[in-house]
C-alpha positions in Angstrom: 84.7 111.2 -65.0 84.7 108.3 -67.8 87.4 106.3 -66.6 86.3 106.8 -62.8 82.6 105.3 -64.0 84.5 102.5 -65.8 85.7 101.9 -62.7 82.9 101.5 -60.7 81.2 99.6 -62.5 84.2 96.9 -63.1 84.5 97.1 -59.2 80.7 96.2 -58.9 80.9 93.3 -61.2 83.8 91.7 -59.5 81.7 91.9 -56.3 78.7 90.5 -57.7 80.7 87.7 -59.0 82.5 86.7 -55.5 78.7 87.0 -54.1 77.9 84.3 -56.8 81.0 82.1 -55.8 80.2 82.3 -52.2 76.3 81.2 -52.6 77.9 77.9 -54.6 79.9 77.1 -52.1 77.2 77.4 -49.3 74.6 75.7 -51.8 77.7 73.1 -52.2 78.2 72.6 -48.2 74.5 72.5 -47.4 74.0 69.8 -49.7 77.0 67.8 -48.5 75.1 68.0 -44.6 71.8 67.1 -45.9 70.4 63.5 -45.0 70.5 61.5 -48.5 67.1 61.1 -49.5 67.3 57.8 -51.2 68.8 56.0 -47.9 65.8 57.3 -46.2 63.7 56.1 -48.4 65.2 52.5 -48.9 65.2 52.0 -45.2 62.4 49.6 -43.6 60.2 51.0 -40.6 58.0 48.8 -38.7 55.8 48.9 -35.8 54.8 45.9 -33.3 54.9 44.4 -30.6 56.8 42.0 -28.2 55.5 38.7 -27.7 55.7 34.9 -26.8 55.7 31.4 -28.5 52.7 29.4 -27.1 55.0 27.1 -25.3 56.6 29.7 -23.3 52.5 30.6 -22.2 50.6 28.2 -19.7 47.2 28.8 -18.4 47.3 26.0 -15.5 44.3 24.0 -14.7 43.5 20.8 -12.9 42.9 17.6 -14.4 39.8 17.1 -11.6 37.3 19.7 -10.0 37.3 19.9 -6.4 37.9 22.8 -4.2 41.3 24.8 -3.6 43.0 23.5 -0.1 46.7 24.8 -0.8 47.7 28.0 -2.6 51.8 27.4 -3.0 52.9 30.4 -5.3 52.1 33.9 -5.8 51.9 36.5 -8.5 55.7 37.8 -9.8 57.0 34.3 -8.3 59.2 32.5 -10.3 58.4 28.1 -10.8 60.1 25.4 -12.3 58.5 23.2 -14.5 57.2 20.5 -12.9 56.6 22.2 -10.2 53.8 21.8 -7.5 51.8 25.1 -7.2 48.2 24.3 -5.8 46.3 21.3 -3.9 43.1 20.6 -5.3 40.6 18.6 -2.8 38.1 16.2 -4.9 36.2 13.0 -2.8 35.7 10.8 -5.9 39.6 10.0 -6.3 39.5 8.3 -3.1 37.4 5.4 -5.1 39.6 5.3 -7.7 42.4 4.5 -4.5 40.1 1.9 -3.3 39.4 0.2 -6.8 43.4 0.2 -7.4 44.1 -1.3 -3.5 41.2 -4.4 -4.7 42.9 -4.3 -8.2 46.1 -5.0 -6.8 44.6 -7.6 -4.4 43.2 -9.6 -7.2 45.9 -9.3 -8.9 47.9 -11.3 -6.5 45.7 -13.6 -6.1 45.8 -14.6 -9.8 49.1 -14.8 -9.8 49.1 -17.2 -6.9 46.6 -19.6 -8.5 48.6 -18.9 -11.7 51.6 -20.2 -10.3 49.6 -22.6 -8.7 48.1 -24.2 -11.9 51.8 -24.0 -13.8 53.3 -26.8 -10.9 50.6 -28.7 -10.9 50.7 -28.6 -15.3 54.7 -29.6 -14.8 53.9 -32.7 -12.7 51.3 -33.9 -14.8 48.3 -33.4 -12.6 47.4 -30.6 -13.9 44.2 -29.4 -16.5 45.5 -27.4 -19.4 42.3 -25.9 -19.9 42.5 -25.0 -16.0 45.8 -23.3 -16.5 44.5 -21.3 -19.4 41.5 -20.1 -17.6 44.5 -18.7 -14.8 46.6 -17.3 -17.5 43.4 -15.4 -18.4 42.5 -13.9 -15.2 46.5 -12.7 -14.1 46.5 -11.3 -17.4 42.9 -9.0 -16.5 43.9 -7.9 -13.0 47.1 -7.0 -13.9 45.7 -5.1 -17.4 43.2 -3.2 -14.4 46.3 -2.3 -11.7 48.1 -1.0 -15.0 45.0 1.1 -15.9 44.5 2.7 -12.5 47.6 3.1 -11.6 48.0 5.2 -15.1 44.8 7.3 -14.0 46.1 8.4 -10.4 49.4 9.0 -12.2 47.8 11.4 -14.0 46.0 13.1 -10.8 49.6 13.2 -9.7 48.9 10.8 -7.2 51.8 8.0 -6.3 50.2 4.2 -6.8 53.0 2.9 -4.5 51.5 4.7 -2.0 47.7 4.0 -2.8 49.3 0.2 -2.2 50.4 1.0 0.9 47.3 2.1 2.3 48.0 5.6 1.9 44.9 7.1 0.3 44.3 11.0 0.2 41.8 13.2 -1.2 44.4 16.0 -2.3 45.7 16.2 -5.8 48.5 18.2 -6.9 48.5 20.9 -9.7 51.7 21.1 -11.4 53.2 24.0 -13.6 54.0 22.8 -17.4 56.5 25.5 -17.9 59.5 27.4 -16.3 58.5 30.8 -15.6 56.8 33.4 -13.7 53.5 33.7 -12.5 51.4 36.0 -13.7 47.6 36.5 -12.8 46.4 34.0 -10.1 42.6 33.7 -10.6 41.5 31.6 -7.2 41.5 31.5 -3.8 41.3 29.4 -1.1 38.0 27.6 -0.5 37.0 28.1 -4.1 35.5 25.6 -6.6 37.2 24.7 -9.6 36.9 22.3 -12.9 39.0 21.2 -15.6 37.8 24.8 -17.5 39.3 26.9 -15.1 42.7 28.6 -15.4 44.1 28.6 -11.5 46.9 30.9 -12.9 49.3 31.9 -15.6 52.9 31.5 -15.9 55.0 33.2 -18.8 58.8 32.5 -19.7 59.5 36.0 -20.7 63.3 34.8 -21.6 62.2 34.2 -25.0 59.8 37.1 -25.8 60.5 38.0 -29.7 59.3 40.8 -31.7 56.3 40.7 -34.3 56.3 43.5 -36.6 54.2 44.2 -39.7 56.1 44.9 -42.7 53.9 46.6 -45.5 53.4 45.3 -49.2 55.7 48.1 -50.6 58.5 46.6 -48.2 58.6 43.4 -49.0 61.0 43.1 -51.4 63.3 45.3 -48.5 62.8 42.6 -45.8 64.9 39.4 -45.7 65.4 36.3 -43.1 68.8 36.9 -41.4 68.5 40.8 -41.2 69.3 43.2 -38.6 66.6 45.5 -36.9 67.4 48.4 -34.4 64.2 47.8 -32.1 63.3 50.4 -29.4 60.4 50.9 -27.1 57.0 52.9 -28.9 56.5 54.7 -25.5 60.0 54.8 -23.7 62.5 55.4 -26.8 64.9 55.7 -25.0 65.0 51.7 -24.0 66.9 50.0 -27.6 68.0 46.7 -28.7 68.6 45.0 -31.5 67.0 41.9 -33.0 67.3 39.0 -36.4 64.6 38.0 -38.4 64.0 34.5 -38.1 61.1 34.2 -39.5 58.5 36.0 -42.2 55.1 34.8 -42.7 54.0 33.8 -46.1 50.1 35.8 -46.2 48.8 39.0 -45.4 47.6 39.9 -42.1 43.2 40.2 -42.1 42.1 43.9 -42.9 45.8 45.3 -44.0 48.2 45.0 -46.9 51.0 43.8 -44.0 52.9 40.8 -43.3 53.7 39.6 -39.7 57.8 39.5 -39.5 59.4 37.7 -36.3 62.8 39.0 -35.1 64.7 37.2 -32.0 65.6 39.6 -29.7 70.0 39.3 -29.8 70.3 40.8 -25.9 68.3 41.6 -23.4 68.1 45.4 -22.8 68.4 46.0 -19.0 64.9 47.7 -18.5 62.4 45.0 -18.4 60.4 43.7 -21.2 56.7 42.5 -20.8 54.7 40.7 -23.4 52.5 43.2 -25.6 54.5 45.9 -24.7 54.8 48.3 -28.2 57.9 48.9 -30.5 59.1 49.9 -33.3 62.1 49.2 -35.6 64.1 49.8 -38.6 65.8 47.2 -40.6 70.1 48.0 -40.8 
């Protein structure tokens, strides 16, 4: 009975032991799968948004009031810069046509008697006080055709035209930028000023993303990095971006910092302005 109690309990502590073995080794594995806690917390997560330089932005508006004749464009349609997109209709830049057309009369005329005065001074009959005097006035009307012809320039209207007797009570509105047009806030018939936006057009090529980078992070975040970007509400939507840029204060109300990040390809779902992301810097 001794011996088969010896045993027994020799038989129990060998079991015991193997249990032991077997609970390192599972201990061992799980902590070879689990995610290492320092990576975690060393990486960089940041929430945003996408968004656009101010020149890739236009709110267009004329350079006269009047009221809207010709609509040219419509919203989602894409324009070149440069690019006519509306006629404005204002009565008052038909004088400034008239004043050029009697400016470039008098200017004529002052050169004639300019020329005039600069035979008659080469032959000796002529009054050097005269021929100053006709320097003078070529030198005013031409200074006034210049002028005017700068103004209509600027209306968008052509002076060589004005000088043909051409005069028209339509200026052009032209697009600044490249890009698509967004909102269109007139119609035709309606009155506008130099205040009011006719329209927006954004270059959406270049949208970048702004993301705030907290106080704790900073010493994480570095010009040149890599950040794997993807869409707050469709997370499914990824790309990846550089920092080009990190701002040198803290954003009002929040211990954060603004960091810019070019966007390195286009994803193939489309990207708006102010749509929501969020990143994590490689």
């Amino acid at each position: 009975c001794g011996n088969g109690k010896k045993g027994s309990a020799s038989e129990k502590a060998k079991t015991e032991k193997a249990e032991d073995e077997a609970t390192e080794e599972e201990e061992s594995a799980d902590a070879d799968q689990a995610p290492d806690i320092n990576k975690i917390s060393n990486s960089v997560r940041m929430t945003g948004k996408l968004a656009l330089d101010p020149q890739n932005r236009a709110d267009i508006a004329p350079i006269a009031g009047g009221m809207v004749r010709r609509i040219l464009t419509r919203e989602g349609y894409r324009v070149g810069r440069g690019q006519i997109v509306a006629y404005i209709e204002n009565t008052e830049v038909v004088a400034l046509q008239r004043q050029y057309i009697a400016s470039v009369s008098e200017r004529s005329a002052a050169r004639l008697e300019l020329n005039r005065q600069i035979t008659l001074n080469n032959q000796g009959a002529g009054v050097q006080k005269t021929l100053q005097q006709a320097e003078a006035a070529y030198t005013v009307a031409n200074a006034s055709v210049l002028g005017i012809g700068r103004q209509l320039r600027q209306l968008g209207v052509n002076p060589s035209s004005v000088s043909l007797g051409r005069i028209t009570t339509l200026i052009p509105v032209s697009s600044p930028i490249s890009g698509i047009v967004g909102k269109i806030n007139i119609s035709m018939g309606s009155y506008v000023d130099m205040t009011t936006s006719l329209m927006t057009v954004v270059n959406n090529v270049n949208l970048h993303c702004d993301m705030k980078a907290f106080e704790k992070d900073l010493s994480k975040v570095r010009i040149g990095q890599i950040v794997n970007v993807s869409l707050t509400n469709n997370p499914m939507v990824k790309f990846r971006a550089r920092i080009y840029d990190i701002n040198s204060t803290f954003d009002d109300g929040s211990k954060s910092i603004t960091v810019h990040a070019k966007i390195i390809k286009q994803p193939e779902s489309k990207l708006l302005p102010e749509m929501f992301v969020t990143g994590v810097v490689e």
